[in-house]
C-alpha positions as MATLAB code, in Angstrom:
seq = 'XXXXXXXXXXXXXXXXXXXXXXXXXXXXXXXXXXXXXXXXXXXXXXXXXXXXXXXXXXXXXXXXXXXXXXXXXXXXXXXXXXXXXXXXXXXXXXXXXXXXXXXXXXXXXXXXXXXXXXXXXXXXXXXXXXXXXXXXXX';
ca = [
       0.000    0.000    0.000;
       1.077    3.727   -1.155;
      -0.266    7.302   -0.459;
       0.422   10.523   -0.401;
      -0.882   13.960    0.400;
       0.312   17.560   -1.210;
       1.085   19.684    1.335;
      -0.603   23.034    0.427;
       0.854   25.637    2.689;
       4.199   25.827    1.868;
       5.934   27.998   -0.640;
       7.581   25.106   -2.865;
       5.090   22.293   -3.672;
       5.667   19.425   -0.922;
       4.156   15.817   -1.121;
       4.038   13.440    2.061;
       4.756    9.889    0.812;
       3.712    6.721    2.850;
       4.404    3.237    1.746;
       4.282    0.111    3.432;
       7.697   -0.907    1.971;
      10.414    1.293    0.714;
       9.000    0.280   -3.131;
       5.635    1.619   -2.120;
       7.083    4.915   -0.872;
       9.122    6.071   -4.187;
       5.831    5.045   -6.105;
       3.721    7.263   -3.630;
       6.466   10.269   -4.136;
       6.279    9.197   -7.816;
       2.677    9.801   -7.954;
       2.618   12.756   -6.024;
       5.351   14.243   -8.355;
       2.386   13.841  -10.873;
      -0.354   15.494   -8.848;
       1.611   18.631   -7.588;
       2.486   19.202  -11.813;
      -1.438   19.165  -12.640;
      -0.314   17.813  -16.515;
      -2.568   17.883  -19.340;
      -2.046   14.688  -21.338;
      -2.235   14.207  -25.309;
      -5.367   12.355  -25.591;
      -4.150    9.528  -27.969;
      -0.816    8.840  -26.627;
      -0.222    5.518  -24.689;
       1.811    5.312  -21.381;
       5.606    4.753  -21.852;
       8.313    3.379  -19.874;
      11.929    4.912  -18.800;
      14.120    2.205  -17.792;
      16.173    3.180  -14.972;
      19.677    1.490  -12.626;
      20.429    3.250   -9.872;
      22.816    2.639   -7.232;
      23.253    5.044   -3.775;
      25.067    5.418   -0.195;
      22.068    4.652    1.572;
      17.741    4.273    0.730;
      17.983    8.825    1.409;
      20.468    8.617   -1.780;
      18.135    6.022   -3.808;
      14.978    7.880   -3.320;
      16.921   11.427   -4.013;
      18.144   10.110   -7.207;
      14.620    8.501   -8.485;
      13.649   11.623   -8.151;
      16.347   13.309  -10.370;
      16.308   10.921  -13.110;
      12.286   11.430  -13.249;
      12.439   14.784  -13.214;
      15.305   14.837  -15.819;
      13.477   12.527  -17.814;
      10.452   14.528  -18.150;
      12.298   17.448  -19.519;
      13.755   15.301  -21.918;
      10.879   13.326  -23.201;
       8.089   15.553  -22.680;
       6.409   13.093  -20.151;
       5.187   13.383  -16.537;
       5.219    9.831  -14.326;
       2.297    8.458  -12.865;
       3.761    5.064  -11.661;
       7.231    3.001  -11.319;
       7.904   -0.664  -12.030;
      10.719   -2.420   -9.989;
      12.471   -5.114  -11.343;
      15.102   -4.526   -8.601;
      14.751   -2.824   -4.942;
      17.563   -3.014   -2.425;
      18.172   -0.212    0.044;
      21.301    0.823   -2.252;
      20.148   -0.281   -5.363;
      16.942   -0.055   -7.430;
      16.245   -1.103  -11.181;
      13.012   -0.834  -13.128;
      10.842    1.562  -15.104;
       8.884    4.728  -14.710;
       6.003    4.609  -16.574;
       4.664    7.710  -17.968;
       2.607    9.832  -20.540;
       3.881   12.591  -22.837;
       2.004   16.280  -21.979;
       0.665   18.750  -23.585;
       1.041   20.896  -20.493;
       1.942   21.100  -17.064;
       0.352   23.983  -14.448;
       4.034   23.651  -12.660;
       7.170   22.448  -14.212;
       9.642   21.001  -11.137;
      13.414   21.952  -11.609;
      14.405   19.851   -8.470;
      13.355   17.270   -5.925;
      14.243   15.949   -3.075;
      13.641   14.332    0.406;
      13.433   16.697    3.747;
      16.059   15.440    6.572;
      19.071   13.004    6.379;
      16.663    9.487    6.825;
      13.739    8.354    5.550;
      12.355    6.257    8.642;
       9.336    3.876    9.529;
       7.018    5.462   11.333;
       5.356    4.023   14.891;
       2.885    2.136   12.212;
       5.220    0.781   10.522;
       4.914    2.743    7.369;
       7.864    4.515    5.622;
       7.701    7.880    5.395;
       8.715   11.193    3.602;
       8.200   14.507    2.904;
       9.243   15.679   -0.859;
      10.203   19.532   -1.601;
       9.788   20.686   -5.368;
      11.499   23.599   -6.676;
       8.915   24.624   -9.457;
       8.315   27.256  -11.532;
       4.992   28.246  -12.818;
];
């Protein structure tokens, strides 16, 4: 299980990912990516996928750079992510695809990403948590 909320009273858009494992969390802050850039989709384009390999430090480093390479890919290919397929999920290590659409539009367009604090840490239900900060332009 997955979810996330966008925080709303902050100056840079924020989401606050859950996940019941670490896979769940980076598709909730994948997801949420997609909400807080409000995209307008070509109607008769299917979904795509982005292969990615990543390797980090630590699960902090992972997530961060998910969130680069989604965000880099979007500029590139014209495509905003609405989910992530893992072939591959360690705490150092991750391999899959994001899977995407290309857009017409976005209401935001996210220069940078990344995840609040030094951890990213179950919480007292046992869920991971964390909060995302966008840099975004309008």
């Amino acid at each position: 299980m997955h979810s996330f909320d966008v925080v709303s009273n902050t100056t840079e858009p924020q989401v606050n990912a859950r996940g019941t494992t670490r896979a769940g969390l980076l598709v909730a802050a994948i997801k949420g990516m997609h909400a807080v850039v409000h995209p307008t989709f070509f109607e008769k384009e299917g979904e795509r996928e982005r292969t990615f390999s990543i390797k980090a430090d630590d699960f902090t480093g992972l997530f961060n750079e998910l969130m680069k390479i989604a965000i880099a890919l979007s500029k590139e290919k014209q495509e905003v992510y609405t989910d992530v397929r893992f072939d591959l999920i360690t705490d150092k290590e991750a391999k899959g695809a994001l899977i995407g659409k290309p857009f017409v539009k976005t209401d935001v367009t996210i220069t940078t990403a990344g995840a609040n604090g030094t951890t990213i840490e179950k919480n007292a239900e046992g869920m991971w948590e964390a909060t995302v900060t966008f840099e975004a332009k309008n």
